[in-house]
C-alpha positions as semicolon CSV with decimal commas, in nm:
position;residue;x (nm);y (nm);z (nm)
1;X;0,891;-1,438;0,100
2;X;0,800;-1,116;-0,076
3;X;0,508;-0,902;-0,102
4;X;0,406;-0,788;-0,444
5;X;0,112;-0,474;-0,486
6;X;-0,054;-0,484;-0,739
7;X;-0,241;-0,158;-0,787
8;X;-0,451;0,009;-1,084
9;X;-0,701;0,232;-1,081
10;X;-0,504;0,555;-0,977
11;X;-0,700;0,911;-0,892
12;X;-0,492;1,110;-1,082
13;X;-0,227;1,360;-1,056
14;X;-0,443;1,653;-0,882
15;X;-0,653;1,577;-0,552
16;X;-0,968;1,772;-0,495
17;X;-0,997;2,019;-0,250
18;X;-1,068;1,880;0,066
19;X;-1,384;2,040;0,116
20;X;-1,501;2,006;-0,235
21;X;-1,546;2,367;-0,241
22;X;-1,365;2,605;-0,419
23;X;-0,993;2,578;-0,252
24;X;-0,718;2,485;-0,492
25;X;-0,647;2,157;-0,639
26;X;-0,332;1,985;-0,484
27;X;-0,091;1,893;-0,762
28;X;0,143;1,633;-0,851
29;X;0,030;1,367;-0,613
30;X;0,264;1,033;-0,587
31;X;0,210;0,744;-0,403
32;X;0,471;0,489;-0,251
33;X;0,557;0,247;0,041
34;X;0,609;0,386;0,368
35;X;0,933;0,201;0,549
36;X;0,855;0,085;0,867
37;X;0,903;0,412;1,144
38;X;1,057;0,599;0,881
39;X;0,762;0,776;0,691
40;X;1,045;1,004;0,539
41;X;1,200;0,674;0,318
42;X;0,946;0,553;0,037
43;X;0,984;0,297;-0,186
44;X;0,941;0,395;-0,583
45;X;0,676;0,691;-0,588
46;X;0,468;0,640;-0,870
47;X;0,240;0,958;-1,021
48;X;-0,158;0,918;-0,951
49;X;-0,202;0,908;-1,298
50;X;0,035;0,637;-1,360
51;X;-0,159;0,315;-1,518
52;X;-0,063;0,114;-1,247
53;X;0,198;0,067;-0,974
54;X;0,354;-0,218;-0,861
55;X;0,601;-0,254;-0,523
56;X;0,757;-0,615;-0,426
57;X;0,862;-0,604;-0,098
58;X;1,105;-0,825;0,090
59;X;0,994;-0,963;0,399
60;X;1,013;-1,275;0,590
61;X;0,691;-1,500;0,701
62;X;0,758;-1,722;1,023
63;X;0,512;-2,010;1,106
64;X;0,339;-1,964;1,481
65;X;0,120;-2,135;1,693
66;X;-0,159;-1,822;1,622
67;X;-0,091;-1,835;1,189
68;X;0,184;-1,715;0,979
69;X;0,399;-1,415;1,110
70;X;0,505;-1,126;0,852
71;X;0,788;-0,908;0,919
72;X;1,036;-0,724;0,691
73;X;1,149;-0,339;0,648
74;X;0,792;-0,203;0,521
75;X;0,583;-0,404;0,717
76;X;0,447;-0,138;0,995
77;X;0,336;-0,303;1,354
78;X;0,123;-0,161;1,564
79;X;-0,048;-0,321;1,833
80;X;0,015;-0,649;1,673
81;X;-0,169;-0,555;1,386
82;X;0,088;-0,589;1,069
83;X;0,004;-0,367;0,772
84;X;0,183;-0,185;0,463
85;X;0,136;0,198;0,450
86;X;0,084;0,356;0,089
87;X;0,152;0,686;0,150
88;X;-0,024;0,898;-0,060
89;X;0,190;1,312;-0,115
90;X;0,256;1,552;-0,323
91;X;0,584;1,674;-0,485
92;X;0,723;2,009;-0,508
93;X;0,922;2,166;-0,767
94;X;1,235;2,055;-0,585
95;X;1,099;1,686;-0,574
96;X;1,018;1,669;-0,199
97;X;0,755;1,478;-0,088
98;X;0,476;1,600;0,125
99;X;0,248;1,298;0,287
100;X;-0,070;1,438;0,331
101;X;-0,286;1,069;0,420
102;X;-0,208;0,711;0,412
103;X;-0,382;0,399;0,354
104;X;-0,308;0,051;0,566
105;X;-0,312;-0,261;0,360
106;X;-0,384;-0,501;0,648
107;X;-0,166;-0,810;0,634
108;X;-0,407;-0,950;0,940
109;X;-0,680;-0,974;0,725
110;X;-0,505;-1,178;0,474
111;X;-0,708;-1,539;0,497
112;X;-0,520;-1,776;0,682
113;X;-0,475;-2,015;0,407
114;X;-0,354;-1,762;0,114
115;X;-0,078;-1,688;0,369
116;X;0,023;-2,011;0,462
117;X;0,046;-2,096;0,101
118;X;0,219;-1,774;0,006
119;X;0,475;-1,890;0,287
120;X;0,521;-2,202;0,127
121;X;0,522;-2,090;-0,237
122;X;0,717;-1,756;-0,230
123;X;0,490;-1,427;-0,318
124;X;0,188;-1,296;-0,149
125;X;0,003;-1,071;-0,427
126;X;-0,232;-0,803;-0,336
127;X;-0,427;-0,652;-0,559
128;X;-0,600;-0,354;-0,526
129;X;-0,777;-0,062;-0,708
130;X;-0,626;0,303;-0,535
131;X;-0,938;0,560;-0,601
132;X;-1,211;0,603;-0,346
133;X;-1,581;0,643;-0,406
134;X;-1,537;1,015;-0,450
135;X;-1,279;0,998;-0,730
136;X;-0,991;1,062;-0,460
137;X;-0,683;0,808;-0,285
138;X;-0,780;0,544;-0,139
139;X;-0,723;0,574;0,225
140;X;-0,798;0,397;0,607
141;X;-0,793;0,034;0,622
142;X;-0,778;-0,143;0,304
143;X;-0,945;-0,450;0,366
144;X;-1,153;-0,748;0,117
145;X;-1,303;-0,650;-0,075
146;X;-1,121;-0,420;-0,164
147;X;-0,808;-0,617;-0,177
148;X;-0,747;-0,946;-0,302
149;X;-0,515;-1,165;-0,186
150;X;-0,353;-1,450;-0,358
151;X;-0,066;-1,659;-0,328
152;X;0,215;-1,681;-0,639
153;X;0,553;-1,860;-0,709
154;X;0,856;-1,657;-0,673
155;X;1,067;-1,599;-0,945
C-alpha cells in the first residue's frame, strides 16, 4: 500500500515571529516527511510557498483482529499510536535544515472503513490544508476535519 499527502494551502516562505512581536521573521521555511527515528532524513522538502506538496509513501497495511495495521519507513509509532510527521524547518544558505515544530498526521484516526478499503485497493490519500488559524504551519495532531481521508487505486 502507499500513502499519498495531499497538501495545499502552504503559509509561506517566512514564519512570524513567535511572539508576534517585533523579533525577526524566520526565512526560507520547507516542509517534508520525517523518517521514522531519524528526524535528520526527510523526504522531498517543499518551500511554504510552494502551491502544493505532495509525498507518496511506501508502507505496508496488515489486517488484525483490532483493524488494519500501517507500518513502513515514515510511519512514526509511539505508544501504538501510528502517525506521519511533517516536519516543518528552515534552510540556511548552505541548505541545512533546521526543524523548528512538527505536525502528526494520525493514521489512528483514519475511519476504519477508508483503511480497510485503501488496504484492499492500493492508496490511502490524505488531504490536507498546511496553514493554521494564525496564518502560520500547521502543527500538533492533525486530525478530521482537518484531514480527509479517502481511499484510491494504485497506479
Amino acid at each position: 500500500m502507499r500513502i499519498r499527502i495531499d497538501a495545499v494551502d502552504l503559509p509561506g516562505r517566512t514564519r512570524p515571529a513567535p511572539d508576534g512581536g517585533n523579533a525577526p521573521d524566520h526565512g526560507d521555511l520547507y516542509v517534508a516527511v520525517q523518517r521514522r527515528d531519524r528526524p535528520g532524513e526527510l523526504l522531498e522538502p517543499h518551500p511554504g510557498d510552494a502551491g502544493s506538496a505532495t509525498w507518496t509513501l511506501e508502507c505496508t497495511a496488515t489486517p488484525t483482529p483490532a483493524g488494519t495495521e500501517v507500518e513502513g519507513p515514515y510511519v512514526q509509532d509511539r505508544l501504538g499510536r501510528r502517525f506521519v510527521y511533517l516536519s516543518w524547518g528552515t534552510v540556511d544558505g548552505a541548505g541545512v535544515f533546521t526543524m523548528f515544530r512538527r505536525a502528526k498526521l494520525m493514521l489512528d484516526m483514519v475511519p476504519a472503513e477508508v483503511l480497510a478499503a485503501a488496504a484492499r485497493e492500493g492508496v490511502l490519500v490524505a488531504r490536507l490544508g498546511l496553514t493554521d488559524a494564525r496564518g502560520g504551519p500547521l502543527c500538533g495532531r492533525i486530525v478530521p476535519p482537518h484531514v480527509t481521508w479517502t481511499a484510491g487505486h494504485g497506479a
